[in-house]
C-alpha positions, 0 to 999 in steps of 0.5 A: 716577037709576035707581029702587030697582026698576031697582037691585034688578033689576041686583043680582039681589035683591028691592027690599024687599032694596035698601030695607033696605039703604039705610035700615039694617035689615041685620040680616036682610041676609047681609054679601056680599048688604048689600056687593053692594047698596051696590056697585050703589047706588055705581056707579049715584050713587043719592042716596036721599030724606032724608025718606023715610029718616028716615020709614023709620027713625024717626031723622034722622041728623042731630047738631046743634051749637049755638055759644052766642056772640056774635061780636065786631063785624064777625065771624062766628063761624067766623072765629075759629080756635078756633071753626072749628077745633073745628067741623071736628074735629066734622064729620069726625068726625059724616060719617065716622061716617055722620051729618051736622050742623046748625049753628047759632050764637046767643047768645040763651037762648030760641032755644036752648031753642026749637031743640032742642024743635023739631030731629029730632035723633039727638044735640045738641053745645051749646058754651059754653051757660051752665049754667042754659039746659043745665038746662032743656034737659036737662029737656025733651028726651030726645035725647043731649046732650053739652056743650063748655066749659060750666062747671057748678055741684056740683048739676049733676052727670050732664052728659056734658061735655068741658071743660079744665083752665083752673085749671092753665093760668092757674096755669101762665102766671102761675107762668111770668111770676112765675119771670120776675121779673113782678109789675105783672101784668094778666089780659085776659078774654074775658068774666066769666060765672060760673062760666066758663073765664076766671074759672078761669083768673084764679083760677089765676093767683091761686093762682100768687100767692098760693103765694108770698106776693103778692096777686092781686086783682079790680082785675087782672081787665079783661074785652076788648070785643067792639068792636074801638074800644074794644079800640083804646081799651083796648090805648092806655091799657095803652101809656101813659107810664108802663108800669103793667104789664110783663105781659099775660096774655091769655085768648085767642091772638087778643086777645093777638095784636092787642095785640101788634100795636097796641102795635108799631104805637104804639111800645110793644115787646114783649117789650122793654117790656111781655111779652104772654102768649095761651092755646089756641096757635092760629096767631095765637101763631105767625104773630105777631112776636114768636111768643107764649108761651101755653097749649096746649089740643088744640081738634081733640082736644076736637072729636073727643072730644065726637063720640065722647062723643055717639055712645056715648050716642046707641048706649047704650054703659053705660060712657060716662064723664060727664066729660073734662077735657082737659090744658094745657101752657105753650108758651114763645115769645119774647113773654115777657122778664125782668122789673123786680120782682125777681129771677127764681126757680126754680119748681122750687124752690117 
């Protein structure tokens, strides 16, 4: 690999030139003199030494992400569609804007806190970081920081965040399988944190119910394990003779379609005798028979907004706004069927 020296020489410049060039310190560099340089350091491959670089600029280039999870048994996190999809928004996003990532997954407080004392970070993405462990982070750092789906407390107001509307998207499947003719319903949830996206999402579905004079209690609240046998478990009690539910309405697409398998699998058809509902319309809702009704969140779209959101912290932008709450939108499939309790109604009638 040919040396700053040789570069410089073949260029017609000083190497004090071809340094500036490579560690951004352009100002003093004429556009058609930084465009010839970057040419020659094109056309020769030279990879320059990351840490001199980020001795020479006093920054790393570098935009960490931290996943605050603990993947279901026998996974790893980038095996969930949501995950990987939100992760490759986020890395097209940080590389074409000339950075690169970090990533790290965990689900333990302490390592959390301790990494990003320790990282030599430009900017921090943490997602789904329960809202004490972002306070103490806020508290000892002063690297930008935006948060993804992390639900805070009214104190906590400051927070760059991009999160969703999961009050209207439990309001939407709900009012959807009510207009259904549903009653004997059942709210699967990915977790119980509070507060949390699917404590918001169930109580929508409350208000659902509650705006046309039916009760919608905590007993229709069942949090989904992360172990796949007693998720088995679980889906074996819901196919049980009696049917107790005619409607299922999960938190996420891939409960919601590992059910419907299971159920297939056992004698139990849906929609044909119980109706299965998912959220986030990701490809298990479409590769599924039947394809599920669901809500519709952009995750790409949320990946590429909190990106967009940190760069403007990370140049100090004043006009950042502090908080995106991205839309939902119910998509009907064929998951859903009529059901027993009465007489299905229009919504718009309400």
């Amino acid at each position: 690999m040919p040396t700053i020296k040789e570069i410089a020489l073949k260029a017609g410049v000083s190497p004090t030139t071809v340094s500036n060039v490579l560690h951004g310190r352009t100002a003093r560099v004429s556009p058609r003199t930084r465009e010839l340089v970057e040419a020659f350091l094109r056309d020769e491959g030279y990879a320059p030494n990351m840490g001199a670089m980020i001795l020479a600029r006093n920054n790393s280039r570098i935009i960490g992400v931290i996943l605050f999870m603990e993947p279901r048994r026998d996974e790893t996190v980038l095996e969930d569609p949501f995950s990987s999809t939100i992760l490759g928004a986020m890395e097209k996003e940080i590389r074409e804007s000339g950075y690169f990532l970090m990533l790290h997954a965990t689900s333990d407080e302490d390592e959390v806190i301790r990494l990003v004392r320790t990282w030599k970070l430009d900017g921090l993405v943490l997602l789904w970081v329960p809202a004490s462990i972002c306070r103490a982070i806020r508290g000892s750092i002063e690297t930008p920081v935006v948060f993804v789906d992390t639900y805070f407390e009214e104190r906590d107001r400051g927070f760059h965040r991009i999160g969703l509307d999961d009050f209207q998207g439990g309001y939407r499947i709900a009012e959807y399988v009510l207009s259904r003719g549903h009653r004997r319903v059942l709210f699967l949830a990915n977790d119980d944190v509070h507060p949390g996206g699917d404590r918001f999402r169930f109580e929508g579905c409350c208000r659902a119910f509650a705006d046309r004079g039916l009760e919608f209690g905590e007993d229709r609240f069942v949090v989904v394990s992360k172990d796949p046998g007693e998720r088995r478990e679980l889906y074996g009690r819901l196919s049980g003779r009696p049917l107790e539910y005619t409607a299922l309405l999960f938190s996420s697409d891939y409960y919601a379609a590992e059910a419907v398998s299971f159920l297939g699998d056992h004698g139990t058809r849906v929609p044909r005798d119980v109706s299965v509902t998912g959220f986030d319309d990701n490809i298990f809702a479409r590769l599924i028979r039947p394809r599920l009704t669901t809500i519709h969140q952009d995750v790409y779209g949320k990946g590429r907004t909190a990106i967009a959101m940190l760069l403007d912290l990370i140049r100090g932008r004043p006009s950042v706004r502090s908080e995106v709450r991205l839309p939902v939108r119910l998509v009907e499939r064929e998951s859903v069927a009529p059901g027993p309790d009465g007489e299905a109604f229009d919504p718009s009638n309400v």
